[in-house]
DRENGU-542086 format. One record per residue (C-alpha): x, y, z; residue number from 0; chain; residue in three letters. Coordinates in pm, whole numbers, plus 50000, padded with zeros to 5 digits. Last residue first. Layout:
N
ROMI     c1     c2     c3    k  c    r
ROMI      X      Y      Z  NUM  A  ALA
...
//
This chain:
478
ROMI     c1     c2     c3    k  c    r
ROMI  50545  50714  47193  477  A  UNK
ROMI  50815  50561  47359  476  A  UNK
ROMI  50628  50539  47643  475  A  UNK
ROMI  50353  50310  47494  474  A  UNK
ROMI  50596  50113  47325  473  A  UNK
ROMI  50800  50059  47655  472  A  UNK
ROMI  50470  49912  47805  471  A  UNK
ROMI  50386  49653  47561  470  A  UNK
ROMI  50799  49579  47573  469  A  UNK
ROMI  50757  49464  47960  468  A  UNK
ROMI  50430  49289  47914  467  A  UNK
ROMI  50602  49075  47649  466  A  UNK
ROMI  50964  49018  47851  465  A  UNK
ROMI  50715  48813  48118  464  A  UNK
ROMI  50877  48487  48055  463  A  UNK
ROMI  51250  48639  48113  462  A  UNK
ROMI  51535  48663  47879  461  A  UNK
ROMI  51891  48804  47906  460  A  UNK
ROMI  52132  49087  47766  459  A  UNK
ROMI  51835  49333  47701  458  A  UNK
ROMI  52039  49662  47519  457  A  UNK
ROMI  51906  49953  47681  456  A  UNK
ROMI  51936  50223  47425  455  A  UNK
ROMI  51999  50614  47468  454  A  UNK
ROMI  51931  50778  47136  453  A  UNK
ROMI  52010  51077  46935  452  A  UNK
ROMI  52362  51003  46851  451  A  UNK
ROMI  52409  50654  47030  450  A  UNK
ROMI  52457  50609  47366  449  A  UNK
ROMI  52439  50175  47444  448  A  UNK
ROMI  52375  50039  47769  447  A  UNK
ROMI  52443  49653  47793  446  A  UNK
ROMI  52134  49567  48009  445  A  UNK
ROMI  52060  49310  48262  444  A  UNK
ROMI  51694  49327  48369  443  A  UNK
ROMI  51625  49357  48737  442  A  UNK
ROMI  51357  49625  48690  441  A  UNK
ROMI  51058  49444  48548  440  A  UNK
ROMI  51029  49069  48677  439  A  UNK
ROMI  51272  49080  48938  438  A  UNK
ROMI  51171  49425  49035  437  A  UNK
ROMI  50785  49346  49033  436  A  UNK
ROMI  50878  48997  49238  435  A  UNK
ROMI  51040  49218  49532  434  A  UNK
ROMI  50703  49491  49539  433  A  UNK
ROMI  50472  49216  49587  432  A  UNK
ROMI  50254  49203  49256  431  A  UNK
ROMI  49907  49257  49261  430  A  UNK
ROMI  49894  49583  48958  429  A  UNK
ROMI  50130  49311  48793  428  A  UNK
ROMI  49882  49040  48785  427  A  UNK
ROMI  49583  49259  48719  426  A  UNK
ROMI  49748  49428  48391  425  A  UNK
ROMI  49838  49040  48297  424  A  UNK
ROMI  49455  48999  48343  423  A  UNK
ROMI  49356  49286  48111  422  A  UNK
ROMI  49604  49238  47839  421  A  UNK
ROMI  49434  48836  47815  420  A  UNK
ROMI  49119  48962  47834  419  A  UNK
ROMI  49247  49227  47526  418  A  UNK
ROMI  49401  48976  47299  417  A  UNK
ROMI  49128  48907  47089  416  A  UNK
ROMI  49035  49304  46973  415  A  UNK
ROMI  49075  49592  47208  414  A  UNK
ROMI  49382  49719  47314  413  A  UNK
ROMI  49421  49708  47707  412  A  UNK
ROMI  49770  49960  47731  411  A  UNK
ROMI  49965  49925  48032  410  A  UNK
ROMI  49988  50238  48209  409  A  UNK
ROMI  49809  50100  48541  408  A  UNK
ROMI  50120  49845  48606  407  A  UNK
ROMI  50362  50082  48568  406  A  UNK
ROMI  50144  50352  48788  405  A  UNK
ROMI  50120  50051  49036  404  A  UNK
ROMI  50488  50033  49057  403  A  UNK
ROMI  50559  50422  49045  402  A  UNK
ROMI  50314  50460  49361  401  A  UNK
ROMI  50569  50144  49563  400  A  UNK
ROMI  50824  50395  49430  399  A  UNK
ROMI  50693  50664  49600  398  A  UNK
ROMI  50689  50521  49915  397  A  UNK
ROMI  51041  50577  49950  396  A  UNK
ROMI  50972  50968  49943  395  A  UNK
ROMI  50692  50975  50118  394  A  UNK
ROMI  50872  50794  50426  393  A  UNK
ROMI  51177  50965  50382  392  A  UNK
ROMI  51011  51317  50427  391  A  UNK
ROMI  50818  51150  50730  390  A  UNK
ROMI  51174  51056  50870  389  A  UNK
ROMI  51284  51442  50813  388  A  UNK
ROMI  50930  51622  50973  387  A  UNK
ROMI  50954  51369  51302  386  A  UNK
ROMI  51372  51419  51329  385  A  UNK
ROMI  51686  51227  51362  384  A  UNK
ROMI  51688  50994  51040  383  A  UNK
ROMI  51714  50684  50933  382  A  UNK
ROMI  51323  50622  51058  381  A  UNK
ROMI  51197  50321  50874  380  A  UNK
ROMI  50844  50297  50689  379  A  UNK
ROMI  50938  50285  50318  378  A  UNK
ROMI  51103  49970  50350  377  A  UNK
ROMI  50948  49888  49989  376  A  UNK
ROMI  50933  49533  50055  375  A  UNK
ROMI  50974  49483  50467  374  A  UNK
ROMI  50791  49776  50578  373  A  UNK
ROMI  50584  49935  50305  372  A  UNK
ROMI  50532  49559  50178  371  A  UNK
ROMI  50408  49426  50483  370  A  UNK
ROMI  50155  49780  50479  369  A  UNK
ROMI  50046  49673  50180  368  A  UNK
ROMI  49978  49319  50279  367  A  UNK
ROMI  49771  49502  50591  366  A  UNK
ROMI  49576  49685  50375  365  A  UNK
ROMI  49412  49328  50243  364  A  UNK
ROMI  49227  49311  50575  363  A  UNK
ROMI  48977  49609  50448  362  A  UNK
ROMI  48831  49286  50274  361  A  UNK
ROMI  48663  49213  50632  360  A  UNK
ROMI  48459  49559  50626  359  A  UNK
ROMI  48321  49450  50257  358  A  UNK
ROMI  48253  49121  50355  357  A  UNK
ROMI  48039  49251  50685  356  A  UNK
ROMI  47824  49490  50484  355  A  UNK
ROMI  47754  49167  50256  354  A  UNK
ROMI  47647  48982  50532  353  A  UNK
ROMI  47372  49250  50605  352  A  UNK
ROMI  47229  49275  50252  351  A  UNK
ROMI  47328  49578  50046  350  A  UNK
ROMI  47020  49839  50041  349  A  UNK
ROMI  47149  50089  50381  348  A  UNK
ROMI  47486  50149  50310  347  A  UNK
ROMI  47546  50425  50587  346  A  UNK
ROMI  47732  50228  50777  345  A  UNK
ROMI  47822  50120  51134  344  A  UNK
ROMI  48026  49776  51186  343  A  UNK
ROMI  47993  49590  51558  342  A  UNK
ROMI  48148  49224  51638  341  A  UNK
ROMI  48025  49027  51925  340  A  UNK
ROMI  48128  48760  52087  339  A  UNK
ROMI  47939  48434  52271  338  A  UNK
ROMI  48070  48191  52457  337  A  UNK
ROMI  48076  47817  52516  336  A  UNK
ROMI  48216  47612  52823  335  A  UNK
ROMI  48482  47340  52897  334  A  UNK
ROMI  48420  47100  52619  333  A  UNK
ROMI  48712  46883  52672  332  A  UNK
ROMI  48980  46670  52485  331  A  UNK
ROMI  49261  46900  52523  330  A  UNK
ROMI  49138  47217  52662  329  A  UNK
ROMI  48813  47378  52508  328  A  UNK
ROMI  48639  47684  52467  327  A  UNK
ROMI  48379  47691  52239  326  A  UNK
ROMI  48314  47982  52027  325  A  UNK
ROMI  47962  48108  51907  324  A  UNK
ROMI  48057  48444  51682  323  A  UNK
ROMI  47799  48687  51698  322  A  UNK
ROMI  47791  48933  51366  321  A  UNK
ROMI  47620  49258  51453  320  A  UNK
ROMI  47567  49544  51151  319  A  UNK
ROMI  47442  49912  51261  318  A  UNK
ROMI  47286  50086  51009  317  A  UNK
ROMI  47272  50453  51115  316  A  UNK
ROMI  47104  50710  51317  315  A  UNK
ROMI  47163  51052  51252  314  A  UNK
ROMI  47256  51373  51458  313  A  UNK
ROMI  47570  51198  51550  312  A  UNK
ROMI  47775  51254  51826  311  A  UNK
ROMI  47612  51009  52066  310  A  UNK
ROMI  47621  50686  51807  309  A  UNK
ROMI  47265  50667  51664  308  A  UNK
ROMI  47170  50290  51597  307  A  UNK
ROMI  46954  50101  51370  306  A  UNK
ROMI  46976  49770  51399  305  A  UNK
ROMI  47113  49441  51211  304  A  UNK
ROMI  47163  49088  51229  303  A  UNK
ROMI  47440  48827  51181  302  A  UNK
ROMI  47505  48442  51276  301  A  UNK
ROMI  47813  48272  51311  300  A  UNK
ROMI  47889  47925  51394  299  A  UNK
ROMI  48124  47706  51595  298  A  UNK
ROMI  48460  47895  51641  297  A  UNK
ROMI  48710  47654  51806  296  A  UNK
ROMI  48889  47839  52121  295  A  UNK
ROMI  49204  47604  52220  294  A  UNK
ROMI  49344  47532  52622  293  A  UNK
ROMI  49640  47348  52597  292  A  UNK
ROMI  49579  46983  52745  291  A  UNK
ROMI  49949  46857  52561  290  A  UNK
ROMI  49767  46599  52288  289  A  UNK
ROMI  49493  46907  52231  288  A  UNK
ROMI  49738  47125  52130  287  A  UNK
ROMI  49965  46935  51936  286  A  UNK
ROMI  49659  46803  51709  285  A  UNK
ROMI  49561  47227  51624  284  A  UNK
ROMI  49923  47281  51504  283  A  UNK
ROMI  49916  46962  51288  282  A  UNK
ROMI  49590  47038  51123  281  A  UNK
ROMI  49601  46714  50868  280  A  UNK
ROMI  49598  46814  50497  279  A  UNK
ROMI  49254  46875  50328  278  A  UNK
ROMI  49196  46635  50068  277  A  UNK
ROMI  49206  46858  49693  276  A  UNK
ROMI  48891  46935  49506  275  A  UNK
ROMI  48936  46838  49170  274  A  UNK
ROMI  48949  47080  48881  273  A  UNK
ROMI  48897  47487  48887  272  A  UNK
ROMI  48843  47468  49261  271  A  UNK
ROMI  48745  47872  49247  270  A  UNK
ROMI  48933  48004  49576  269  A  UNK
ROMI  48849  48162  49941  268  A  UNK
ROMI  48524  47991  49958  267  A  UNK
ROMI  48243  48262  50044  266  A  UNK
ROMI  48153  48292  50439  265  A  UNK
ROMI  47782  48230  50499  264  A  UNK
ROMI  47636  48420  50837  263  A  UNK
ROMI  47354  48231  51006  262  A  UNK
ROMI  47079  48464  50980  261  A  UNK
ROMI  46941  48675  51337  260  A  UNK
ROMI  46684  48902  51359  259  A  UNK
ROMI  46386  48618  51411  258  A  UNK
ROMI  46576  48500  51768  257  A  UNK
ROMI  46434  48881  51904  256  A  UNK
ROMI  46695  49145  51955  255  A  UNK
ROMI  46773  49175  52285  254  A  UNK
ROMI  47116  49030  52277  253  A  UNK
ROMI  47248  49275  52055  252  A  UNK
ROMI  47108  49613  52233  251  A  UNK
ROMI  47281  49494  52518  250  A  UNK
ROMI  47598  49403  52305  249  A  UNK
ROMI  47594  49741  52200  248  A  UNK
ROMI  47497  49930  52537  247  A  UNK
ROMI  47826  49771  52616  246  A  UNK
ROMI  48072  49891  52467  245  A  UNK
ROMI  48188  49668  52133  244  A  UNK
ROMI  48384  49906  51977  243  A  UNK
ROMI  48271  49992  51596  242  A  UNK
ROMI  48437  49886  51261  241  A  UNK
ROMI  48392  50122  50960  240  A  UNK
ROMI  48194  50115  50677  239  A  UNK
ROMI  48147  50412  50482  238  A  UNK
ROMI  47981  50555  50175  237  A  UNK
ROMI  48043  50888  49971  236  A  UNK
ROMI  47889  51020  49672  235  A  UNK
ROMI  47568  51119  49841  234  A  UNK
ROMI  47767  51363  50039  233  A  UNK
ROMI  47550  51483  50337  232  A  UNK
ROMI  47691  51104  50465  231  A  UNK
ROMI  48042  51273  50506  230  A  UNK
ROMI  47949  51538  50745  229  A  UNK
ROMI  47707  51301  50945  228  A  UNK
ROMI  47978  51085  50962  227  A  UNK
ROMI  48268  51346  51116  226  A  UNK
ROMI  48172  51352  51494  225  A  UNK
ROMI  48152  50961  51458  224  A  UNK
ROMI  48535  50901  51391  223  A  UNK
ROMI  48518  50535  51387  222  A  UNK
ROMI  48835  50487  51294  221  A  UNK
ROMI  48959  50336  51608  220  A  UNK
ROMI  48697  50011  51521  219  A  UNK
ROMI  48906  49929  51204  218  A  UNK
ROMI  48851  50118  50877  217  A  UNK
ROMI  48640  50162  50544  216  A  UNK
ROMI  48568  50423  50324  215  A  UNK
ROMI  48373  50360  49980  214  A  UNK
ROMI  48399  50673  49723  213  A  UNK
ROMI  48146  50716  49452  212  A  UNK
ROMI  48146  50856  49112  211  A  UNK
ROMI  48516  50879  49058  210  A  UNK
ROMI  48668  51105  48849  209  A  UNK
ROMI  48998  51210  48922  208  A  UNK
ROMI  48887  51508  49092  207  A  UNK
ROMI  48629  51329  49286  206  A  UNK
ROMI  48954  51100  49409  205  A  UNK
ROMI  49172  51374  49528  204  A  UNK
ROMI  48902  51511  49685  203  A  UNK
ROMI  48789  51213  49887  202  A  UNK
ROMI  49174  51202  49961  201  A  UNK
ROMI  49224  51510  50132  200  A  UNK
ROMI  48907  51475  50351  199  A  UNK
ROMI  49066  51169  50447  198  A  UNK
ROMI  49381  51275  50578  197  A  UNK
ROMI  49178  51544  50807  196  A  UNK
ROMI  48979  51289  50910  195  A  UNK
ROMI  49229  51063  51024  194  A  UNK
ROMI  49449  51334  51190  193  A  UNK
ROMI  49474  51092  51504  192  A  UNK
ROMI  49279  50796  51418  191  A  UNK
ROMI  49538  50552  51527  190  A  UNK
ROMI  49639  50711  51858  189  A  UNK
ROMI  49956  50916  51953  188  A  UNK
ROMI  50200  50740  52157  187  A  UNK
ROMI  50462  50665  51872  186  A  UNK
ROMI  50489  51039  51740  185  A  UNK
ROMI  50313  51063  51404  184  A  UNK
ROMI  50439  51035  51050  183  A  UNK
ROMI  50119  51120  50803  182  A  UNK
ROMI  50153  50927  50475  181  A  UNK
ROMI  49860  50967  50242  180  A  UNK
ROMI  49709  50819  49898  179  A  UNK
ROMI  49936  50511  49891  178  A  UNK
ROMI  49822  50299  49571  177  A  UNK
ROMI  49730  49972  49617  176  A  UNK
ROMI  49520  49985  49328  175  A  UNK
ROMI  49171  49943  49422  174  A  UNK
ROMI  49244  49935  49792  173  A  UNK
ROMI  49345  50307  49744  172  A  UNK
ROMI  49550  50336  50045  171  A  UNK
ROMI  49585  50603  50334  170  A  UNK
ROMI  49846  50549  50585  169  A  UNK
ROMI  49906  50685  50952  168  A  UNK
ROMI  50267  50702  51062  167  A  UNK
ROMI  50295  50588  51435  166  A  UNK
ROMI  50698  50670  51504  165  A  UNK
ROMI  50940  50479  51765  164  A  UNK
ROMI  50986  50345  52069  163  A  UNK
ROMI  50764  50000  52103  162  A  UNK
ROMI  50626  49908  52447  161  A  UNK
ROMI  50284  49780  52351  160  A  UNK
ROMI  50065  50116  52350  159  A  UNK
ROMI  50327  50333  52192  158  A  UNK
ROMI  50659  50475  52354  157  A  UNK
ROMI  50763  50837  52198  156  A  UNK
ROMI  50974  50951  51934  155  A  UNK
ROMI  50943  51301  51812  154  A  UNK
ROMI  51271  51432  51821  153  A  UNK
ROMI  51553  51071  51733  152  A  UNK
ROMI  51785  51085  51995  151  A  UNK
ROMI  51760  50726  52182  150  A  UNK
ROMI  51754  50541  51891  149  A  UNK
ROMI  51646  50138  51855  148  A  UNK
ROMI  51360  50285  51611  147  A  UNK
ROMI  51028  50085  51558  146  A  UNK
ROMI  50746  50222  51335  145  A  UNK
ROMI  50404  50079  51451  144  A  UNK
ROMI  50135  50144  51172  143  A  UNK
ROMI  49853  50277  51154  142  A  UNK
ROMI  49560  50207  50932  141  A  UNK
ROMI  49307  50387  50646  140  A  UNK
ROMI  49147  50218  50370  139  A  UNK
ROMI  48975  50430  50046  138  A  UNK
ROMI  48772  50241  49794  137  A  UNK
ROMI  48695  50420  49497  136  A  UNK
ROMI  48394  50364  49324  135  A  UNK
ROMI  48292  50367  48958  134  A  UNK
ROMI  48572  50510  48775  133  A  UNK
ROMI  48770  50215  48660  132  A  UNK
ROMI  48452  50118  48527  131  A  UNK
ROMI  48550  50444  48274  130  A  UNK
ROMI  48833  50269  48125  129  A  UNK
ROMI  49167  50403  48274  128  A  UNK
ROMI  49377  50662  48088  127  A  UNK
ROMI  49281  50993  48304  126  A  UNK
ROMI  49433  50736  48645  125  A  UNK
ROMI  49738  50792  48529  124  A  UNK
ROMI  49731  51211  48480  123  A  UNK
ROMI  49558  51172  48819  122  A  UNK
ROMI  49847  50986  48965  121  A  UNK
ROMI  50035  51301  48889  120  A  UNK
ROMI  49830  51575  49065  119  A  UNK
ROMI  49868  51321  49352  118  A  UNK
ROMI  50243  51299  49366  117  A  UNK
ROMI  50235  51674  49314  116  A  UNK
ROMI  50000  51714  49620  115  A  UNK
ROMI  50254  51476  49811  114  A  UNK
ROMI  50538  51666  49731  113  A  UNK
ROMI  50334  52019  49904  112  A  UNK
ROMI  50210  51843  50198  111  A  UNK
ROMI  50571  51703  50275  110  A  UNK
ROMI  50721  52089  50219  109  A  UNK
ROMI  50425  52248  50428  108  A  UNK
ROMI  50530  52029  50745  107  A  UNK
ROMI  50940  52145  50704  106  A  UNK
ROMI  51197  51935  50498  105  A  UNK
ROMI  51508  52010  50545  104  A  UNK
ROMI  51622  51748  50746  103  A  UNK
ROMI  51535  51491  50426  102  A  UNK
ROMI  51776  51679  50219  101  A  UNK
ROMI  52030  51645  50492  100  A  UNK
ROMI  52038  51289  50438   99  A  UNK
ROMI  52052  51253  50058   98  A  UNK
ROMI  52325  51439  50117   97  A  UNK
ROMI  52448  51223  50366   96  A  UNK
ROMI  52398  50938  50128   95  A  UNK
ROMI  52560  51044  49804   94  A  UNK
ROMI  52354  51279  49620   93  A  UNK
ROMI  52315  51151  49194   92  A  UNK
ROMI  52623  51236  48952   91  A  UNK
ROMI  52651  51293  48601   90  A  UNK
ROMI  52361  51188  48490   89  A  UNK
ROMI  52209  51047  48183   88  A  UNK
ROMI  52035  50747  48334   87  A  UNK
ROMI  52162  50507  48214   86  A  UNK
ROMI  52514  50682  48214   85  A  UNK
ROMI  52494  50720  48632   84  A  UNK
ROMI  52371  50332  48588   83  A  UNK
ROMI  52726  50256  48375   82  A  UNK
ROMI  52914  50494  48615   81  A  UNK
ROMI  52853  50271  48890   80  A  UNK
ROMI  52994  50509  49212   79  A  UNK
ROMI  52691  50666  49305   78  A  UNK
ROMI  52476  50352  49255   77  A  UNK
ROMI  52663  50140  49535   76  A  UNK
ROMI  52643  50434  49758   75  A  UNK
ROMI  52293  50520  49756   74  A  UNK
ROMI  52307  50160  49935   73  A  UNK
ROMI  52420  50354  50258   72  A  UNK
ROMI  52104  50535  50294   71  A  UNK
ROMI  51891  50206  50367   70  A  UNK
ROMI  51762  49907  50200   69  A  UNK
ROMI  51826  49958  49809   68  A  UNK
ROMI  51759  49702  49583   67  A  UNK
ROMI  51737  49886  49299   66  A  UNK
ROMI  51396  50010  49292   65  A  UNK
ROMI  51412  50028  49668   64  A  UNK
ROMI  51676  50333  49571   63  A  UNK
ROMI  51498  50439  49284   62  A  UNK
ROMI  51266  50657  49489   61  A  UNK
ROMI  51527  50800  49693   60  A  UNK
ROMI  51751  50930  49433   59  A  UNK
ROMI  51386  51010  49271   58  A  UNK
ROMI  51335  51241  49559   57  A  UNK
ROMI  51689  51356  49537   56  A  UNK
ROMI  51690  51457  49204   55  A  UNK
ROMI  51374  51626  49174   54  A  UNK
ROMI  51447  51879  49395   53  A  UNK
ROMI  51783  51961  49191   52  A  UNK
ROMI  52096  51881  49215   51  A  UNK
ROMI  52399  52075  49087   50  A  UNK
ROMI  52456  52320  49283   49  A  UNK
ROMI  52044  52411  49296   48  A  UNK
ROMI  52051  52742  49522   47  A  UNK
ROMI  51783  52779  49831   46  A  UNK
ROMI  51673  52385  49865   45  A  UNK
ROMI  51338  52263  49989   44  A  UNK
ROMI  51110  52464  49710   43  A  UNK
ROMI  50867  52226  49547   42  A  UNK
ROMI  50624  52348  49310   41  A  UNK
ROMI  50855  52383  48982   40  A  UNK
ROMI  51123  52083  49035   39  A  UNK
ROMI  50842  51842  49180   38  A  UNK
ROMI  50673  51962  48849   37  A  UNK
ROMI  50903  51850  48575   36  A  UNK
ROMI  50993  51531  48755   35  A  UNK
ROMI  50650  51412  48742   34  A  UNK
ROMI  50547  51527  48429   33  A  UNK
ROMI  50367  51212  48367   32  A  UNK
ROMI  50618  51140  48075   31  A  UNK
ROMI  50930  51197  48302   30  A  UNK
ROMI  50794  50978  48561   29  A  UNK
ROMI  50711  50688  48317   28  A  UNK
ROMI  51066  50748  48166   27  A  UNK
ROMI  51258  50666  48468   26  A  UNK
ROMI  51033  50369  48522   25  A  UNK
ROMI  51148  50252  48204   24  A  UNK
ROMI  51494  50333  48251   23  A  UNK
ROMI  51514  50112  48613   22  A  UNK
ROMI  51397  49821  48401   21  A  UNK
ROMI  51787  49767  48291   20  A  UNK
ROMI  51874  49712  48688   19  A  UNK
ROMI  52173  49498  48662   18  A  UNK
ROMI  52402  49758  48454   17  A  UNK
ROMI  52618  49691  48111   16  A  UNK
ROMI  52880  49903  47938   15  A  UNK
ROMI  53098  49721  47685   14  A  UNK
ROMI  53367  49882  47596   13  A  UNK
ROMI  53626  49593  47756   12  A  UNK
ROMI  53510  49325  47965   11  A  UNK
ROMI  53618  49293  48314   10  A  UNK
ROMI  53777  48885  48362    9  A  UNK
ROMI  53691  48613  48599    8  A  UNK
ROMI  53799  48248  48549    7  A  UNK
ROMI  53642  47941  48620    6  A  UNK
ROMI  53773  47614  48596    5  A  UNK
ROMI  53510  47373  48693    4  A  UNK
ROMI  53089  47402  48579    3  A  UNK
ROMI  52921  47080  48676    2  A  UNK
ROMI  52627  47198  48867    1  A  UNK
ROMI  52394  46876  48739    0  A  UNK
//
């Protein structure tokens, strides 16, 4: 079928074209949210502005994922195309070093400060939601290993399994997959280090948005029991966070009468919407019992509940047991069964027991985001030589994984018989992985065209999801 022979390059002649055509979209959602407008007026990193601006090199850094950007170096590419500087109406953007020593300015109070503006703008977004939007937030929290092969970089440190590098903490709206808060830590600190702090910032964030109740949830290191008694005096504010299984727990477990416990019903994972399909042979699980490998097979689980008062707590809360029955086997036998426990404390006291335990398990989902942040976004490297500058580039980058979902949340939902079918394509892109948002929505090839009063991006080629893409550029051309 690839038949094409005798091909010949050749540069056109006016015409003025760029890969990234969705690039002026985004470009104009920041402008319209004020974004831009108020990084310049609140945040004061440089002393004289010859000729950049604040503004310019966060979005420089910003756009740079947005254009398939990996590292400093790629600023590069951009710099020199004078059809994106022209798409963008500029006459230069920071080369890389620049872009650089911009992050090495940055001191603690400057990272606080851009990431109040990024929040005072995701609240102008979050003002044109429906109000279920509003009806509970659902804060995650995690760390996250940040690996450096440098041997200069102030800050660094060796965590838990060997790895030199940074421990940034994040804070995600599970809702949207927005980031909430980036905290760059040295590598030997532990996960809930400056948790609380972090999350304090984002219940508050959130009540001033407008939501009626807030839902946090984290692994067994977030735990932070000095602080629940704090948060439960707000009615608004629920949490359900895993627990370490010491053992006064699994003593308290195993003496709870054989009435307690309910065999625990896991949901499918899909809707079969036509046939069910046969389920394919486990290769994997076949080569381990052919070569006598020793295999753990979960049998059953059953869950129960108990009120418990964890030692810094004035109250007692719900405390949620699932036991897992495993049997451990090697080849073809049984060797022996055993029993493990999993702990979650909340203060959700009227949803059912196995319900507690879905909504603890769905906190899984943060660690997609967190693939992205690495691998999609590549918001959590560390180019640089300091703690305070690779946090700068952290929040930075990870603003354009924030301008994604801000895309996605602008879409309009008009009512009347297309609006179930403008809610789910809102869903779809609100879910995309950052790589297939820019090859749906920013790598669109453009012929840029200045006119008098206007600056027009010319679409030089089709995609199926060109429909969603104009829905949105109506709304910010108005």
């Amino acid at each position: 079928m690839l038949t094409a022979a005798n091909i010949h390059y050749e540069t056109s002649g006016r015409v003025r074209g760029i890969n990234h055509g969705g690039i002026g979209a985004l470009h104009a959602l920041a402008r319209q949210l004020g974004l831009i407008d108020a990084i310049d007026r609140r945040l004061r990193v440089l002393k004289i502005h010859l000729p950049y601006h604040e503004s310019d090199h966060v979005l420089n850094l910003a756009y740079n994922p947005l254009c398939d950007g990996t590292c400093f170096q790629d600023i590069e590419r951009r710099r020199h195309d004078e059809n994106f500087l022209n798409a963008l109406g500029a006459r230069r953007i920071p080369d890389p070093t620049t872009a650089g020593d911009f992050c090495r300015r940055f001191t603690r109070d400057h990272i606080y400060t851009l990431l109040d503006v990024i929040n005072d703008t995701r609240l102008k977004v979050w003002a044109r939601q429906p109000r279920a939007f509003f009806d509970r937030a659902t804060i995650d929290m995690d760390g996250s290993l940040v690996e450096t092969t440098g041997g200069c970089k102030q800050g660094m440190d060796i965590a838990y399994d060997g790895t030199w590098g940074y421990h940034p903490l994040v804070l995600s709206l599970a809702n949207t997959g927005e980031v909430l808060g980036l905290v760059n830590r040295s590598g030997n600190r532990p996960s809930h280090e400056g948790a609380a702090a972090e999350v304090d910032r984002a219940l508050a964030v959130c009540f001033r948005g407008g939501f009626r109740q807030v839902l946090l949830r984290g692994d067994t290191d977030f735990s932070q029991t000095e602080h629940l008694d704090r948060w439960d005096a707000d009615g608004r504010v629920q949490f359900v966070f895993g627990y370490e299984a010491a053992p006064n727990l699994k003593a308290l477990a195993e003496d709870l009468p054989p009435s307690a416990w309910r065999p625990l019903q896991r949901p499918a994972r899909y809707e079969v919407r036509t046939q069910p399909r046969r389920r394919r042979d486990k290769v994997k699980e076949a080569i381990v019992a052919a070569r006598g490998y020793e295999n753990l097979r979960l049998r059953c689980e059953e869950v129960a509940e108990f009120s418990y008062r964890p030692t810094a707590c004035k109250k007692a809360y719900r405390m949620v047991v699932v036991r897992k029955n495993i049997t451990r086997e090697k080849g073809e036998l049984r060797l022996f069964d055993e029993v493990r426990y999993l702990f979650y404390i909340s203060n959700d006291r009227t949803s059912a027991a196995s319900d507690v335990v879905f909504t603890a398990n769905d906190r899984c989902d943060q660690e997609n985001l967190l693939a992205q942040l690495h691998s999609g976004v590549r918001a959590l490297k560390a180019p640089s030589d300091t703690l305070e500058s690779n946090w700068a580039y952290m929040v930075m980058t990870a603003l354009a994984w924030n301008l994604k979902a801000w895309w996605a949340l602008t879409l309009p939902e008009r009512p009347g018989r297309w609006h179930e079918k403008q809610r789910e394509e809102k869903q779809w892109v609100l879910r995309l992985e950052f790589k297939a948002f820019v090859n749906a929505f920013v790598r669109l090839p453009c012929q840029v065209v200045r006119t008098g009063r206007k600056l027009v991006y010319r679409l030089l080629g089709w995609n199926p999801h060109l429909s969603i893409f104009f829905r949105l550029a109506g709304v910010l051309r108005c």
